[in-house]
Each structure stands twice: as C-alpha cells, then as structure tokens.
C-alpha positions, 0 to 999 in steps of 0.5 A, a space after each residue: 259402431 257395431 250392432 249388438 246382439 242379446 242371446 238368451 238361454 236356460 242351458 249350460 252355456 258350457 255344453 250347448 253346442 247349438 248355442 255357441 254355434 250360433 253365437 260364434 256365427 254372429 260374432 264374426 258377422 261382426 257384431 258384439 254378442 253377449 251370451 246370457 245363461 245360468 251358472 250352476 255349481 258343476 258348470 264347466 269354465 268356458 271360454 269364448 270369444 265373445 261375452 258371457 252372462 252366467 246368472 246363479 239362480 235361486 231356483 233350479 227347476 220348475 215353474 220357479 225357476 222359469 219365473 225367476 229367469 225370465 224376470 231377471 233376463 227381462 231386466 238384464 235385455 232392457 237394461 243393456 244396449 242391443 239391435 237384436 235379441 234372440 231367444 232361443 226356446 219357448 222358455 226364454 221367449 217371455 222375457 225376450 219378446 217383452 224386451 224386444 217391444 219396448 226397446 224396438 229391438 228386432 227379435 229372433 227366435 231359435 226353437 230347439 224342440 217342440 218344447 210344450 211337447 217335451 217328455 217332462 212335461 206329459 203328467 203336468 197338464 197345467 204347466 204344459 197348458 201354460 207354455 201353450 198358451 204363451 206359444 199361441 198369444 206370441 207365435 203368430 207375433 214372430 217375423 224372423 224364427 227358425 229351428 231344427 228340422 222340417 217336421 217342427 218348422 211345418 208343425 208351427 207353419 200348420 198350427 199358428 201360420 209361422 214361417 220357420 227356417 230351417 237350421 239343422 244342428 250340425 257340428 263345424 267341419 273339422 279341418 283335421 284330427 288332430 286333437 283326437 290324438 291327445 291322450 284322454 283318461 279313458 280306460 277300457 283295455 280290449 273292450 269296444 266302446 258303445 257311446 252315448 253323448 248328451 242330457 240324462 233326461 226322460 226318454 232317451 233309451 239309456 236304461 235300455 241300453 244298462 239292461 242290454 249290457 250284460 248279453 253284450 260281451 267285451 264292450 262297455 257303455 260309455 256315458 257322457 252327459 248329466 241331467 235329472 234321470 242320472 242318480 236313477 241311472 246310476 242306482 240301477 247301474 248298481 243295483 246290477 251289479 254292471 260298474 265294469 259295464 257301464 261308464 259314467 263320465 259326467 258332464 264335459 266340454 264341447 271341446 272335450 267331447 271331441 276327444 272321446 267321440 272318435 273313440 267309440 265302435 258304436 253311438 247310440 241315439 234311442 228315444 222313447 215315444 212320448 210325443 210330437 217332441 221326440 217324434 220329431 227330433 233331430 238330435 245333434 248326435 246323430 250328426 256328431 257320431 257321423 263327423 266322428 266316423 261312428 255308426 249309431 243305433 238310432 229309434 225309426 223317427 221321420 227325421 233321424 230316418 231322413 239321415 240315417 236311412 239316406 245316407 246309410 250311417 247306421 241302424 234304425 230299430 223300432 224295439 228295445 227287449 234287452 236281448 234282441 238290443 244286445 244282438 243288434 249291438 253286437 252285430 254291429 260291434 263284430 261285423 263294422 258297417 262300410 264308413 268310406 262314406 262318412 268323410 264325404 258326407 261329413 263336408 257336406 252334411 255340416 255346419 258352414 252350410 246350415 250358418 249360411 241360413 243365418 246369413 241371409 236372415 241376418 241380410 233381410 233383417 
C-alpha cells in the first residue's frame, strides 16, 4: 500500500508554485498526496494530479485567521491517514507538529522565509513575539526541514542548532516553448514590457517602479500578481494619472504565467529594507525571469547577488529616486544586456536539480 503524505499551506494553492513543485515531486516517488490550502472567492481553479483540500475559512487575516486554520488543519491531519506530514512555514507548523505526535506521523518542514521577520510584521511586536516563541519551543524539536537559500538555513543552524537543507525555488526545466506561442490577451502596441510578477504585498518596490514610469518613454509596467497592498497600488496608479502606463493583471495561473513571462524586455525584483526576511530572500522570480530569458532589475541582497552578480543575469541597485530608477531602465530597456547565457544557465540552474535534495531526504526518512 502507498505511503501517504499531508501537505499544509496558507497560500493560494493555485499559484504557489514552491508548493505544487514539491507536491508534484512527492507524488511521482509515488506516494498519495493531499495537498491541503484555503479556498478564496478569487482562487483559480487548479487541477493536479494529486488530491487537493481547499478550506473556505471564516476569517482572512490576522491572528484569527491563523487560529482558525490551524485548529481545522489540526483536525483534518489527525482525522486522515498519513506517514508523513509536511508543514510548509511557520504558520502551519502548530497544527502539523501536534498532529505528527499523536499520530507518529514523521514530520517536515519547508521554510519559505523567515516568517516572525516578515515586513508584515515590523509594527505588531506581540504577534511577531508569538510566531517567535513557537519557532523556539518547536525548532529545536525538528529532524528533517529544510528552506530556501543558505543565509536562512544558517540563521536557524546559529539560532536553535537546526540542520536545514537547502532547497532553492527554481521553476521546472522546460523542455520547449511552445506554450509562449499561444496568443494572450496582452496588448501593448510598440511598447517594451517592464514586468513584475508575484504578491502585492509591503516591501516589494512596486510603488518605485509606478513613480519611475513617467521618466520611462515607450514602455509599460506589467503587473501580475494580487495581495494587501494592490487597492494602495491602484489608487495611486490613478491618482497619476498612468492607467496607459501601468498594467494591472491580477492574479493567474502558474501555467498562465508561463505565457507572459517570456514577453517582457525587463523583470523587476525590488525589495524594501525591512529586515532579516528580505535581507535574505531569494525570490522565485529571479529564477523565473532568467528561464524566460529576461534580464531583472534586482535590490543588492546577499542571496539574489549570489545569482544575479554570479552569473550575470541582470542588474543590482542600491537606490530607487524615481529618476535615477527611470535611467537604469531605460539603459537596460535600449541597450539589451548579452543573454546567450540564460539557456545554459537555465539547465543547470533548475528544478530537477534542487528535487534531487528531496530525494535523498525522502531515502533517510
């Protein structure tokens, strides 16, 4: 009889592409998965492989929220048959941890980010203290976790002697392109495409790129993506009169993403200072916008310097005034950096490689 395995998360299952990764991984080392997430009025449709939980929850943020799920997750895990529970972020862990114990289910652990760090979190001390205080009463108790980069897999070795592999969130090797052939409904005549892609959420240098636009001539600002700061987003877009200027595409499928990606002349990945979490990130994108063959605009952080500066996919800035952002991009927009590169880099720098990880945790397990 197959093992099975309980994969919890608070995010969109239709658009965490981390999580469906990791879940398709499990999946053909042929065990059953159920992929367990919370279902939101705007929430894609999804269709994998293996089985998915959406729960429609009462509340949708604050501490609420994080209790309501974790008491129904906690139920759900204990109710259903599983060898294996994986939680993936602090915020899941409560439920998965106590569920693991009781019904000796072996546990794992995926931390996306250093989530007590995380800019939504800088003015609620009390609520950051809390997710602190469950890192330090059930760290120290974890044997198989790993997460997204070095500079957070030493932050938990330092801090609670935690041994964390590494595994990064690099997009799947695609064999060819041709679903970037299909037509999309983009339309934006002679103009080049600067891109973002991913949550709208505190932090993520949108609103530089907004107040750079108008110094930026024949381009857009593409925006894919959804979260708590795009009505603020939006207003301000208005406000700016830059509706010709700036695109907002909403939330799409991962799938979907794949189509628009390849379309844009630059990528941008900015982040705000506001502490370890994004000090330390490795956003997705940086990967994605290389297996798209786009350049990116990235923040000088250790991690994404690692790979931009490496291996030369791109630009690192330390300062976002409106002006000096609108030279850069337009430097890079009319002068296109050499890609010849990205291909190669591609086949190394991807997702067969860091499930092979996996692999040899699944083995010791």
């Amino acid at each position: 009889m197959k093992k099975t395995i309980l994969i919890a998360v608070t995010s969109d299952l239709a658009t965490d592409q981390r999580v469906q990764k990791v879940a398709s991984f499990f999946h053909r080392s042929h065990l059953n998965v159920t992929l367990i997430g919370r279902q939101l009025a705007e929430s894609p449709t999804v269709n994998f492989p293996f089985r998915t939980v959406r729960m429609g929850l009462f509340f949708r943020r604050s501490v609420f929220f994080y209790a309501e799920y974790n008491v129904r997750l906690f139920f759900y895990l204990l109710l259903h048959r599983s060898s294996y529970i994986l939680s993936n972020d602090t915020d899941t862990l409560v439920a998965c941890f106590l569920a693991a114990k009781l019904k000796n289910a072996t546990l794992l652990f995926d931390a996306h980010e250093l989530f007590p760090e995380v800019p939504e979190l800088s003015n609620r001390k009390f609520v950051q203290k809390v997710w602190v205080k469950i890192e330090q009463l059930l760290f120290p108790h974890l044997t198989h976790a790993y997460t997204v980069c070095d500079s957070i897999a030493n932050y938990y070795r330092n801090k609670y002697g935690l041994a964390m592999q590494v595994v990064r969130n690099i997009p799947r090797l695609k064999k060819t392109n041709v679903a970037v052939q299909k037509p999309i409904p983009l339309d934006v005549g002679s103009n080049q495409i600067i891109l973002y892609q991913g949550a709208l959420n505190k932090g993520r240098g949108i609103e530089w790129i907004i107040q750079a636009m108008p110094y930026v001539p024949n381009a857009v600002f593409v925006i894919i993506g959804s979260g708590d700061m795009e009505t603020e987003l939006k207003n301000s877009v208005r406000l700016a009169k830059l509706e010709n200027k700036v695109l907002f595409l909403g939330r799409i499928s991962a799938s979907e993403l794949n189509q628009y990606t390849p379309m844009a002349n630059v990528g941008v990945c900015l982040l705000e200072d506001c502490g370890l979490s994004y000090q330390y990130a490795l956003p997705n994108r940086i990967f994605d916008y290389l297996h798209a063959g786009v350049p990116v605009l990235a923040t000088d952080f250790v991690e994404i310097r690692k790979i931009v500066a490496t291996y030369q996919t791109g630009i690192l800035i330390h300062h976002y005034e409106p002006e000096y952002l609108a030279s850069i991009l337009i430097s890079m927009l009319q002068n296109p950096m050499d890609k010849s590169h990205f291909k190669q880099l591609s086949e190394s720098l991807c997702w067969e490689n860091e499930e092979k990880i996996l692999a040899k945790m699944l083995l010791s397990m």
